[in-house]
Structures are given as C-alpha cells and as structure tokens.
N, CA, C and O atoms as a GROMACS GRO file, in nm:
protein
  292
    1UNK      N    1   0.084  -0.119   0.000
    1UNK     CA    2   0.000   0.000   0.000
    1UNK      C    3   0.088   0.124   0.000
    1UNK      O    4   0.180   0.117   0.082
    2UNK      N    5   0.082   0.251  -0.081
    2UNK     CA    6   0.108   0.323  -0.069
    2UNK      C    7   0.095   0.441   0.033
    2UNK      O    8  -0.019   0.468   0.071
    3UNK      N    9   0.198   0.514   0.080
    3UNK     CA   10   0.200   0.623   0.184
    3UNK      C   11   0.096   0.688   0.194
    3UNK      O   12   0.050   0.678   0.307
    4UNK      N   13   0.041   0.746   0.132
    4UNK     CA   14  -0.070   0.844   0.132
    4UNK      C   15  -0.203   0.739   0.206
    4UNK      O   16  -0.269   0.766   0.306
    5UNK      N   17  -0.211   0.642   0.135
    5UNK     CA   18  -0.332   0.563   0.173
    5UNK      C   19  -0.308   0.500   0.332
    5UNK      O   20  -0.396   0.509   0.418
    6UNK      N   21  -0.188   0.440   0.354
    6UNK     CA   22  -0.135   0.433   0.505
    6UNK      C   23  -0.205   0.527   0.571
    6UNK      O   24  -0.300   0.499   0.643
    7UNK      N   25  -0.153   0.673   0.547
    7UNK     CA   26  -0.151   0.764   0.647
    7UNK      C   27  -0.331   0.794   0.664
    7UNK      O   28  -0.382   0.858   0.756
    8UNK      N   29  -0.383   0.747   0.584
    8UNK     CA   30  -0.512   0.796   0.584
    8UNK      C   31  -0.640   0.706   0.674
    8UNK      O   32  -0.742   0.735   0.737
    9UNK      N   33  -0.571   0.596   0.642
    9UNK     CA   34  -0.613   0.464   0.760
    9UNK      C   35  -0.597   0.543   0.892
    9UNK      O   36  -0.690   0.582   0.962
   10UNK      N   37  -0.469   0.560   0.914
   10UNK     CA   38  -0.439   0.564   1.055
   10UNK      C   39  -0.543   0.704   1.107
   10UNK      O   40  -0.617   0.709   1.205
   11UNK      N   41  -0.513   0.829   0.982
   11UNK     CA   42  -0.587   0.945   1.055
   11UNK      C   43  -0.727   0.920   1.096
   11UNK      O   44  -0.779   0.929   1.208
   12UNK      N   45  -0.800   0.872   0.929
   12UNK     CA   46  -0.918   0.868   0.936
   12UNK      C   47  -0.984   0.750   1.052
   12UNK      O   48  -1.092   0.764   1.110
   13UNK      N   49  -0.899   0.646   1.064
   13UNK     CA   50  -0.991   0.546   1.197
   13UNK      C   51  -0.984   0.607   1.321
   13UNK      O   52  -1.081   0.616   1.396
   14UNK      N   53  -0.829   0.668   1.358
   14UNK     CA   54  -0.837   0.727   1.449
   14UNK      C   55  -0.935   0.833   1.523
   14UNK      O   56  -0.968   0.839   1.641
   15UNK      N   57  -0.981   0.938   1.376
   15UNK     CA   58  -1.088   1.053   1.401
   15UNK      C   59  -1.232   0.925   1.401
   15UNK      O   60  -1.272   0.911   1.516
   16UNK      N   61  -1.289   0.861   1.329
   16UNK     CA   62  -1.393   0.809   1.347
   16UNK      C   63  -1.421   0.776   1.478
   16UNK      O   64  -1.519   0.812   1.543
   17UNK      N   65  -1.290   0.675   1.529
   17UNK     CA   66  -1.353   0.629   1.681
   17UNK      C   67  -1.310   0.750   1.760
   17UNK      O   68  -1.326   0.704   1.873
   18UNK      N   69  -1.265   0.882   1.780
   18UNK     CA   70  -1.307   0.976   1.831
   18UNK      C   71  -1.451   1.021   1.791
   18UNK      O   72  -1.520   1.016   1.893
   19UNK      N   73  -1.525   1.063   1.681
   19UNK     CA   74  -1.643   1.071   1.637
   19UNK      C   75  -1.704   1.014   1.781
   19UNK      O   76  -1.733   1.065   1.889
   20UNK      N   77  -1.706   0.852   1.711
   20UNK     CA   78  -1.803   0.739   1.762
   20UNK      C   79  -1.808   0.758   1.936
   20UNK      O   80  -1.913   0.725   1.990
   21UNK      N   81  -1.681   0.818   2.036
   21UNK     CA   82  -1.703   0.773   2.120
   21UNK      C   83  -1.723   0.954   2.206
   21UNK      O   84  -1.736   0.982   2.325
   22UNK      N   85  -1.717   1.049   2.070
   22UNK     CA   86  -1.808   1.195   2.154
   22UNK      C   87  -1.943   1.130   2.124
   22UNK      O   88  -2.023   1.176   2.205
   23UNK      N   89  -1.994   1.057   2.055
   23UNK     CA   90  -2.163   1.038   2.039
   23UNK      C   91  -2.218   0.980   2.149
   23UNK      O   92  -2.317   1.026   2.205
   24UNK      N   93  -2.143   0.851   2.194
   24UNK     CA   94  -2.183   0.799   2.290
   24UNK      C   95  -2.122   0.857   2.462
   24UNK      O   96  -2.123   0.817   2.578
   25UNK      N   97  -2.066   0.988   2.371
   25UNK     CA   98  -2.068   1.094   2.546
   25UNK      C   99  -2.193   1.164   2.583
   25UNK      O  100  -2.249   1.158   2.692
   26UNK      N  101  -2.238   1.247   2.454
   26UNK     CA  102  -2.350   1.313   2.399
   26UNK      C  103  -2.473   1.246   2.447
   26UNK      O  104  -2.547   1.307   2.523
   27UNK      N  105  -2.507   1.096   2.399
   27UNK     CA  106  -2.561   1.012   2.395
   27UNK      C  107  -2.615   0.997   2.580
   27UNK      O  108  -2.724   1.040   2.616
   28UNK      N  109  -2.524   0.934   2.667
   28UNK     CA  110  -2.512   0.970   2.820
   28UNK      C  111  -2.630   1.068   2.873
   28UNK      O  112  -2.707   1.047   2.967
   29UNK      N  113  -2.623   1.190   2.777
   29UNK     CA  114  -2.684   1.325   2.815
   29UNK      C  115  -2.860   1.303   2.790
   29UNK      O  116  -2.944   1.388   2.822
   30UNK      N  117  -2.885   1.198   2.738
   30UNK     CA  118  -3.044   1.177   2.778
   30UNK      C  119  -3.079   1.090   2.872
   30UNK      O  120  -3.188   1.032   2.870
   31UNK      N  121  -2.991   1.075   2.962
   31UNK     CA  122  -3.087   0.959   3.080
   31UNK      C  123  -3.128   1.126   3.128
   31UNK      O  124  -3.055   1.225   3.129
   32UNK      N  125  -3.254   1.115   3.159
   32UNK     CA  126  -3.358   1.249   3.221
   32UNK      C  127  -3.353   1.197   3.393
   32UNK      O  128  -3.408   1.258   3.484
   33UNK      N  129  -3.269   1.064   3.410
   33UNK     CA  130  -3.246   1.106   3.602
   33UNK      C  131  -3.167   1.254   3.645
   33UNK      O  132  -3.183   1.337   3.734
   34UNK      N  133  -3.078   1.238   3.538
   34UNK     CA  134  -2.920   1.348   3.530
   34UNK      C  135  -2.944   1.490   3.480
   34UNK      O  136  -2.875   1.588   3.505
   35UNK      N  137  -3.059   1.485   3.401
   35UNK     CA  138  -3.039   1.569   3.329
   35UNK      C  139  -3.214   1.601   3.272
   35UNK      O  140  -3.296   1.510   3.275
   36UNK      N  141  -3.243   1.710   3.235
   36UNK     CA  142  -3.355   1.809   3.153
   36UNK      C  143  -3.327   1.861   3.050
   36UNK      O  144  -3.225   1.926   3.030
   37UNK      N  145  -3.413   1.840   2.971
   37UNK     CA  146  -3.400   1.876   2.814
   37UNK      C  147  -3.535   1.926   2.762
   37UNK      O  148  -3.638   1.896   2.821
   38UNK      N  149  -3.534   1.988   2.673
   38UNK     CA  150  -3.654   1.967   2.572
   38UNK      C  151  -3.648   1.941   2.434
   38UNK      O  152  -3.564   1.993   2.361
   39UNK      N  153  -3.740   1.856   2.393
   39UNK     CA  154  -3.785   1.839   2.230
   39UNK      C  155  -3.670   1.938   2.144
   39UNK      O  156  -3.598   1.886   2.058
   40UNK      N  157  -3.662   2.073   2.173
   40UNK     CA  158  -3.641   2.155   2.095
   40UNK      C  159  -3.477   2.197   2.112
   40UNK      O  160  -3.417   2.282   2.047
   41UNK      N  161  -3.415   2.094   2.238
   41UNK     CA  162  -3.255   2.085   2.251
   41UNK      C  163  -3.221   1.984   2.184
   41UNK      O  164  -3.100   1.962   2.170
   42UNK      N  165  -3.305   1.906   2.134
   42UNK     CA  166  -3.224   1.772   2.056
   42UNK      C  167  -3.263   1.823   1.886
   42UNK      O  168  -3.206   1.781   1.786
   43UNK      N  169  -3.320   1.873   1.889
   43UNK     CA  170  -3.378   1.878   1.731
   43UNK      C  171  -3.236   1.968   1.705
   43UNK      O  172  -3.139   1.925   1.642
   44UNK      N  173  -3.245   2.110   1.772
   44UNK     CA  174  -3.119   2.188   1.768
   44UNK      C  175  -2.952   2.112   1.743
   44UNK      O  176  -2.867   2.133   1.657
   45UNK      N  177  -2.957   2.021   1.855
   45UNK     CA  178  -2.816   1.945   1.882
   45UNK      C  179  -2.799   1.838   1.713
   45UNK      O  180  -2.705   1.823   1.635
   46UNK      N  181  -2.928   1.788   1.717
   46UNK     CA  182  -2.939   1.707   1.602
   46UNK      C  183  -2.917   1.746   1.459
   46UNK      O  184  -2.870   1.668   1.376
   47UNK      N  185  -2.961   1.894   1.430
   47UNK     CA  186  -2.890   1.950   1.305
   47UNK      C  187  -2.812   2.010   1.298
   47UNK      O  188  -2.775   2.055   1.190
   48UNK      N  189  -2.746   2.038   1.421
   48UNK     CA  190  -2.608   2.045   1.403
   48UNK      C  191  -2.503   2.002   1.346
   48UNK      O  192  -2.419   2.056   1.273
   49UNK      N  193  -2.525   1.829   1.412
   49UNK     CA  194  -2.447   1.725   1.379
   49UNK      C  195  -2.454   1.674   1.188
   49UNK      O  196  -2.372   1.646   1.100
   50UNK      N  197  -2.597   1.686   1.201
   50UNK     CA  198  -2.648   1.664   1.052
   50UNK      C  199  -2.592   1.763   0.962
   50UNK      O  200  -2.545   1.722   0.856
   51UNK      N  201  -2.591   1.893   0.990
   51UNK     CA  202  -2.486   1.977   0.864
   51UNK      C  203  -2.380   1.942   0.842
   51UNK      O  204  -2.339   1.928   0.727
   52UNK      N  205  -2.277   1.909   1.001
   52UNK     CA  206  -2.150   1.894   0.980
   52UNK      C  207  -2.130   1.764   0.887
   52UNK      O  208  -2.033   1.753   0.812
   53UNK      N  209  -2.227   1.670   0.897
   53UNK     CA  210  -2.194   1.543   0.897
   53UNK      C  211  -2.247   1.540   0.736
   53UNK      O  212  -2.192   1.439   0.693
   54UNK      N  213  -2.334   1.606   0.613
   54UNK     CA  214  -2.372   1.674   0.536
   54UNK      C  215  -2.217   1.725   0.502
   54UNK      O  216  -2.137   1.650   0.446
   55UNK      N  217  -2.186   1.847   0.539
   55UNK     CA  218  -2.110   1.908   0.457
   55UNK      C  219  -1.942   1.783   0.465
   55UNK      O  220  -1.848   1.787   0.386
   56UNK      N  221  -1.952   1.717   0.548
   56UNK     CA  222  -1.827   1.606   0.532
   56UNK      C  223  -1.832   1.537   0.460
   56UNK      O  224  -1.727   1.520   0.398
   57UNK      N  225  -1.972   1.441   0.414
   57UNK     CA  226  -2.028   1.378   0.304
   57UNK      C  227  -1.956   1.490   0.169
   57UNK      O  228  -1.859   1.443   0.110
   58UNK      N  229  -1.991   1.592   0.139
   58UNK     CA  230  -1.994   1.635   0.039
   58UNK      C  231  -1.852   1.676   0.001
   58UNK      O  232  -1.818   1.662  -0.116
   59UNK      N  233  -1.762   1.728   0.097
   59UNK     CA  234  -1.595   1.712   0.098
   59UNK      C  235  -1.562   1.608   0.031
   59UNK      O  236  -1.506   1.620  -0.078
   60UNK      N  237  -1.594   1.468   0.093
   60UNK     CA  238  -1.571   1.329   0.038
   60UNK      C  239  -1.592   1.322  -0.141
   60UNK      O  240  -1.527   1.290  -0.241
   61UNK      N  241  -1.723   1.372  -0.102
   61UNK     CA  242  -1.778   1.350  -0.292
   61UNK      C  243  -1.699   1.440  -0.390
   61UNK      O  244  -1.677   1.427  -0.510
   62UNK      N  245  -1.663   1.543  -0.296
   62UNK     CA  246  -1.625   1.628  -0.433
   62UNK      C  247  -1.441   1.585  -0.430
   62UNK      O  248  -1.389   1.596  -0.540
   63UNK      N  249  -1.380   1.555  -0.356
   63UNK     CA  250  -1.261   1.469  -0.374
   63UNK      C  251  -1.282   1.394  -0.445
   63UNK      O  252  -1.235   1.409  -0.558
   64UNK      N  253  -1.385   1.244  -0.410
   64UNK     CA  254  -1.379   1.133  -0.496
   64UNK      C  255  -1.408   1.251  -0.677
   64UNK      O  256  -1.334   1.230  -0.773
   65UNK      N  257  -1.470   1.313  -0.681
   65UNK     CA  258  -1.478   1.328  -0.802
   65UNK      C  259  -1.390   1.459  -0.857
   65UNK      O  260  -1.430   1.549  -0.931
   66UNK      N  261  -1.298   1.446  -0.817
   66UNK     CA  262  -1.174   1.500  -0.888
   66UNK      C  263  -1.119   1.446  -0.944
   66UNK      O  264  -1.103   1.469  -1.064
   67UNK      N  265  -1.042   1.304  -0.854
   67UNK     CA  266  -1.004   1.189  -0.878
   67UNK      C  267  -1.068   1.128  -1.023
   67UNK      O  268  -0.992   1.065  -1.098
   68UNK      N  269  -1.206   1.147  -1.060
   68UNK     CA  270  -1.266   1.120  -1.188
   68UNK      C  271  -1.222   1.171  -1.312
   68UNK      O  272  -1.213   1.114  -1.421
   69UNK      N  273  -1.194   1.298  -1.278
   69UNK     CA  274  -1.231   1.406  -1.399
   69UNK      C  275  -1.040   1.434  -1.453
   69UNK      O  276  -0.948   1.505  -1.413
   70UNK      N  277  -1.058   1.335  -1.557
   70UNK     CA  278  -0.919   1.329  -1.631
   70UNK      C  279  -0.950   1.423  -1.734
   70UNK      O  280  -1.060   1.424  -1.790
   71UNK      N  281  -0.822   1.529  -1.770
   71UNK     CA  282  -0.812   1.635  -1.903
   71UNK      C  283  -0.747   1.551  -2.007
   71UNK      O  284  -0.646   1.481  -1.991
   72UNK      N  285  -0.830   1.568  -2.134
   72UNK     CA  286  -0.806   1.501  -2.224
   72UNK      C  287  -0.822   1.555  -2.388
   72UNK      O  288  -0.939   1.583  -2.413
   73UNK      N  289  -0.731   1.574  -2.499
   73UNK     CA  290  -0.770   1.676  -2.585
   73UNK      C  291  -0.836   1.541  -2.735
   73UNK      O  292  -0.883   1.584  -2.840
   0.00000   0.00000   0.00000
C-alpha cells in the first residue's frame, strides 16, 4: 500500500472512533435522572451534527470526483 493511503487509515480510523465515542458521550446526556431537556434541545443538537456530517459527506464526494475528472484533448 502506498504512503498516502497508510496515512489515511491511521488518521481517518483514528478521528472516526473519536467521532463514535463523543456520540456515545453526547448520547449519556439523555438519561432524564441526570439531566432536563426539551424536544427543541435535541432537534437543535441534532442539526447540528447533521450539517457537519452533510457538509463532510460532500468534501468526500467532491474529492472522490476529482479523482474522476481526467483532461483530455
């Protein structure tokens, strides 16, 4: 495997299971023994996550499709 793709394993698993394990910190924050919320703190918290997680999707896509678009006369 080449360097670039190495290094990208290591970053990218590394950031995922950071991801994965702020969600299930986040996550914690609805037992309602600990804690009060309303309807209208999760919807908020929830598109938050959904833009970021949206505009990362679309980073991805528009890389993969660079990678596509060969110049050719």
């Amino acid at each position: 495997m080449n360097e670039k793709r190495l290094r990208f394993e290591k970053v990218a698993g590394s950031r995922v299971n950071k991801v994965r394990d702020a969600i299930e910190k986040l996550e914690k924050c609805s037992n309602t023994y600990n804690y009060e919320y309303y309807p209208e703190d999760v919807k908020k918290m929830l598109a938050v996550i959904k833009t970021k997680f949206d505009e990362m999707k679309l980073s991805y896509s528009r890389g993969l499709s660079k990678n596509k678009q060969n110049f050719k006369f």
